[in-house]
C-alpha positions as CSV (number, residue, x, y, z in Angstrom):
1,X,72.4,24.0,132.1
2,X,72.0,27.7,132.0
3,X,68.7,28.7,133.1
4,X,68.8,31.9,131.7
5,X,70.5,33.0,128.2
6,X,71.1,36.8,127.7
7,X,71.7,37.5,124.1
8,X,73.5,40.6,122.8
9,X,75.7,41.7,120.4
10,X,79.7,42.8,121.2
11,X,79.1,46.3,120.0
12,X,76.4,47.1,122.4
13,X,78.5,47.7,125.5
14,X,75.1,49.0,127.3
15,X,73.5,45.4,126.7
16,X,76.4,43.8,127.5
17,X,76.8,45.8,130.8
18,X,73.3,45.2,131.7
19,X,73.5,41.3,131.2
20,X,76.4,41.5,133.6
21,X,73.8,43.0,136.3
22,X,70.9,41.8,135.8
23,X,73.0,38.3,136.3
24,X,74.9,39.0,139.2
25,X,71.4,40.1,140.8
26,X,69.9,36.7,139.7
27,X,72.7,34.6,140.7
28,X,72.1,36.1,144.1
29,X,68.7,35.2,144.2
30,X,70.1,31.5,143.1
31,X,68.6,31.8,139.3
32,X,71.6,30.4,136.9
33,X,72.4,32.7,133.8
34,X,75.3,33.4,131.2
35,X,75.7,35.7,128.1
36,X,75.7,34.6,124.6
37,X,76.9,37.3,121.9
38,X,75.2,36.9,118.9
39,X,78.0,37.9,116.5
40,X,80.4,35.6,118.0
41,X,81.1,31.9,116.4
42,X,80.2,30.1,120.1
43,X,77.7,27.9,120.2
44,X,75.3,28.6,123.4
45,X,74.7,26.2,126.1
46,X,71.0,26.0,126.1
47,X,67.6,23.6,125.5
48,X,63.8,23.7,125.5
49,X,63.9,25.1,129.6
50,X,65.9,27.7,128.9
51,X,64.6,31.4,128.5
52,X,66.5,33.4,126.3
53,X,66.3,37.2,126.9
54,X,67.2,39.6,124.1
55,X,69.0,42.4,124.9
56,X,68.8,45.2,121.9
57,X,66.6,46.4,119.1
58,X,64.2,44.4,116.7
59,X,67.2,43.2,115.0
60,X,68.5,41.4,118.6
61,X,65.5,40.3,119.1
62,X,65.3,38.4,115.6
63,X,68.4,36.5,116.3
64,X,67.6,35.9,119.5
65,X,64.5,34.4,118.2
66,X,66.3,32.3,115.5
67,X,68.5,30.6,118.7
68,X,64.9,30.0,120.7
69,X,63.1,28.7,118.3
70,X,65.6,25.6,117.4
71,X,65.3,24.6,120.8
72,X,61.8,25.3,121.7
73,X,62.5,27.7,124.0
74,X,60.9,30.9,125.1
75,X,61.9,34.4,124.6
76,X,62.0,37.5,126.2
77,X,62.1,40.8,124.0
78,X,63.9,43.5,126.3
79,X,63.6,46.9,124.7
80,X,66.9,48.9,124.3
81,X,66.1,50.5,121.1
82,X,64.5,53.1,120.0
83,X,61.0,52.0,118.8
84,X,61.5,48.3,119.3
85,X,58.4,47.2,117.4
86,X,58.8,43.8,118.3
87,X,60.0,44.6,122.4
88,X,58.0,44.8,125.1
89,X,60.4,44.8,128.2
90,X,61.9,48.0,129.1
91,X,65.2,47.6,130.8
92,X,64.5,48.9,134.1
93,X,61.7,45.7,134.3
94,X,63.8,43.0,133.3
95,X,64.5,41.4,136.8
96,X,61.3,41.0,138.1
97,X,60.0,39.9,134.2
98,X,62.2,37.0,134.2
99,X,61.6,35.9,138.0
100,X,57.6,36.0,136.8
101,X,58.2,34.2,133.7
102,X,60.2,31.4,135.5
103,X,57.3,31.3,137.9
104,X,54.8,31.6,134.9
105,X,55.0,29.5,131.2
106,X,52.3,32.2,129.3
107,X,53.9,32.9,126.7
108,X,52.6,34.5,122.8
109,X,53.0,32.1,120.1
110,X,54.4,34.3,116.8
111,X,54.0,32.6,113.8
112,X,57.1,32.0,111.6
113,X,58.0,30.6,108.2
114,X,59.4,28.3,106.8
115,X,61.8,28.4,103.7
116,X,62.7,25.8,100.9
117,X,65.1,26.4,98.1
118,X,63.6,23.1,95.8
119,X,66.0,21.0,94.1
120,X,68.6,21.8,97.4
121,X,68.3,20.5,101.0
122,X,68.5,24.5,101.8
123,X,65.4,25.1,104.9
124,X,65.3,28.5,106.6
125,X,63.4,30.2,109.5
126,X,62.2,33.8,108.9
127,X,59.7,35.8,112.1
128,X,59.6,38.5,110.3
129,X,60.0,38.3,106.7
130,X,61.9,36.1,103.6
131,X,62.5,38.1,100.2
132,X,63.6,37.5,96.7
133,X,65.6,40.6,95.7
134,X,67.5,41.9,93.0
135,X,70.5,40.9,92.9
136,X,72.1,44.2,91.8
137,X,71.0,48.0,92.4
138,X,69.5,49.6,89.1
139,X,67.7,46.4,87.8
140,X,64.8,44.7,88.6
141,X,63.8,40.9,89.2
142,X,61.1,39.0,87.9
143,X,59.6,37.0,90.4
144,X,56.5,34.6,88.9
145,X,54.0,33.7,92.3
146,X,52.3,31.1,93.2
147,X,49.7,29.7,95.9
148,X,49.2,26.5,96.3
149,X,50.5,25.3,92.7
150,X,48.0,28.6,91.4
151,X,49.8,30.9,89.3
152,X,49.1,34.4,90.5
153,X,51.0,37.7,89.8
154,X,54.3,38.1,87.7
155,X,56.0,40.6,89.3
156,X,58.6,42.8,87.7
157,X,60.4,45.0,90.7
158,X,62.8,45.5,93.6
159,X,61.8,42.2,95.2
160,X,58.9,40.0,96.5
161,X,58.5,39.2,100.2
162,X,56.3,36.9,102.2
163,X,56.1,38.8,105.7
164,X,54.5,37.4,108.3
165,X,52.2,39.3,111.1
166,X,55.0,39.8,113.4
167,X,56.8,41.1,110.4
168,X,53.9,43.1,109.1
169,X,55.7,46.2,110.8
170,X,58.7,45.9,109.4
171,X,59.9,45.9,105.7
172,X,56.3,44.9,104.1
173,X,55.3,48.3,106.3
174,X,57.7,50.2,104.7
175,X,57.3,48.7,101.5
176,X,53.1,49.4,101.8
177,X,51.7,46.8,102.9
178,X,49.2,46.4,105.6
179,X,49.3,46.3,109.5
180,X,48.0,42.9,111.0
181,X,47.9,41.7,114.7
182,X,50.4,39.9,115.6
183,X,47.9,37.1,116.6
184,X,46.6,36.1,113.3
185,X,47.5,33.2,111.4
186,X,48.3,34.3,107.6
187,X,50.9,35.5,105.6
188,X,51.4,38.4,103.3
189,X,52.8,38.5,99.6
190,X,54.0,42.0,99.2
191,X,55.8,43.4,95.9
192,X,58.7,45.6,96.6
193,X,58.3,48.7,94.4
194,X,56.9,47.0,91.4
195,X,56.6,48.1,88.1
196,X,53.6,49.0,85.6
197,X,51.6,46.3,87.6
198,X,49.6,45.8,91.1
199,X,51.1,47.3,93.9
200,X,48.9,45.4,96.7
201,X,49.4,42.9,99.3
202,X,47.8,39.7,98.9
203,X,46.9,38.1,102.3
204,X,47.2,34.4,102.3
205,X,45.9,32.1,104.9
206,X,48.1,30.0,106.6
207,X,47.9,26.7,105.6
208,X,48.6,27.7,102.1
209,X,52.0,27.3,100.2
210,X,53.6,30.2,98.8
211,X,55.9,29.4,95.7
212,X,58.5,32.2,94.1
213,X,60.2,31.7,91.0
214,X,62.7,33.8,89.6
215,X,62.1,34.5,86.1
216,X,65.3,36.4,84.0
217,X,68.0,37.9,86.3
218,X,69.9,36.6,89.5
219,X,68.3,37.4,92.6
220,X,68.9,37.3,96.4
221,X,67.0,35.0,98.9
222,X,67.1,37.2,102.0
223,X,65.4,36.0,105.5
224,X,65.1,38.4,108.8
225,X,67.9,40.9,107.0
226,X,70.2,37.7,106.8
227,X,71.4,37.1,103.2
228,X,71.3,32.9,102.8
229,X,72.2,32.6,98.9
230,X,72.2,34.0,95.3
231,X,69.6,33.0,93.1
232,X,69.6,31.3,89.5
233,X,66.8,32.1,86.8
234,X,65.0,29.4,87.4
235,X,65.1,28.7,90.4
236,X,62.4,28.5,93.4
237,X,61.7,28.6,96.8
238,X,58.4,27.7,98.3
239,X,57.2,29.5,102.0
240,X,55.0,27.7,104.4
241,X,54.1,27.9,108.0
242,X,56.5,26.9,110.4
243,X,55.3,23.8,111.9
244,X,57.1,25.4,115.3
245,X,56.0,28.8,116.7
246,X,58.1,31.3,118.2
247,X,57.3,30.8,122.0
248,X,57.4,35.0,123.3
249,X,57.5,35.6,127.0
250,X,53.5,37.1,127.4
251,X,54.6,39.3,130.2
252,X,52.5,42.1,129.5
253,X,51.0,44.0,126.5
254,X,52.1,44.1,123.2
255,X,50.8,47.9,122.5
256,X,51.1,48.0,118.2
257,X,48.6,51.6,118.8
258,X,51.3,52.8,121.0
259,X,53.6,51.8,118.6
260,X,51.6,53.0,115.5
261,X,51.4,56.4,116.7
262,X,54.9,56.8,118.0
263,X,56.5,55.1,114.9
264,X,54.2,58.0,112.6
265,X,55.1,60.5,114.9
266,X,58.7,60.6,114.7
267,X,58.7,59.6,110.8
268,X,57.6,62.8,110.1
269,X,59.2,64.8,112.6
């Protein structure tokens, strides 16, 4: 069983040359790995013991994630982005990061989501963020909320997302909603560009059930960037914590100021 899993994707010949040395400098220190490209149709050969090491940008890092967290395993975000919101493992560290996480089990637990299409057997995993979107550019959805069987906000707009804290940085930042630590147990209904109505976040505790209907157009379920169906008027999908965290490598700070303030920084170089 591979010990270590380096994940990458085929058009990133840096990552791909990096798992190649960063393995044969493990394999000569007797630690076991192999490289898994996200983008291929393989299946990898891993479990619950495995550590998989992403090799890329946020968007590595979310797939990489994805493969983790159906087997329990732990993660290890290496940074060859540009920002890497979610990456804390520049590549020059990478050897001796692994070697002291297979020495040490700290890790972060991220919380994720979990995603139901009702009247389907369709379940999804998001870390970062799941969305009902418009279906088609130049109209807008309606998406009718609810928490807990409580009918909240009728949204008429772009979309409606349910981010979570890791996520908080990512589309629901762009889209205006707020900053959380990634610690926190919650989960944020943001409106994507709505119209003639409230343009806030609503933060939801975690135990709660989030519930989005589609009111009068198609729409588009969308989890992590991955597009899992079309929607029907009509139909619903209900969000929930993930019973499973995400099981991050904790081998040294998660800096969001540092992050903050480069991220603002070069946004309006």
């Amino acid at each position: 069983m591979t010990k270590v899993l380096f994940t990458a994707f085929s058009n990133r010949a840096d990552a791909v040359d990096l798992a190649r040395v960063v393995g044969e400098r493990l394999t000569s220190e007797g630690i076991v790995s192999s490289l898994h490209l996200l983008d291929s149709t393989d299946t990898p050969d891993l479990n619950a013991s495995t550590m998989v090491v992403s090799l890329g940008g946020d968007g590595t890092f979310l797939r990489a994630s994805r493969l983790a967290h159906e087997v329990g395993a732990r993660v290890v975000a290496v940074n060859l982005g540009q920002l890497g919101f979610l990456l804390n493992v520049p590549p020059t560290e990478i050897v001796e990061n692994v070697k002291g996480a297979l020495e040490n089990e700290a890790v972060v637990e991220r919380l994720a989501l979990q995603i139901s299409l009702l009247g389907s057997t369709v379940e999804e995993f998001a870390l970062n963020e799941v969305l009902v979107e418009r279906a088609s550019a130049g109209h807008m959805v309606k998406v009718k909320t609810f928490i807990n069987n409580e009918e909240y906000l009728t949204y008429s707009a772009d979309g409606v997302m349910v981010a979570t804290p890791t996520g908080s940085t990512g589309y629901n930042f762009s889209a205006g909603g707020p900053v959380v630590d990634a610690s926190m147990s919650l989960m944020i209904l943001t409106p994507i560009a709505p119209h003639f109505t409230i343009d806030r976040s609503l933060v939801v505790p975690d135990d709660k059930t989030i519930r989005l209907v589609v009111v009068d157009k198609p729409a588009m379920l969308v989890a992590d960037g991955r597009v899992i169906q079309s929607l029907e008027p009509g139909q619903s999908i209900e969000v929930r914590q993930n019973p499973r965290p995400v099981r991050v490598v904790a081998t040294r700070s998660f800096d969001l100021a540092m992050r903050l303030r480069r991220s603002l920084r070069e946004g309006h170089a």
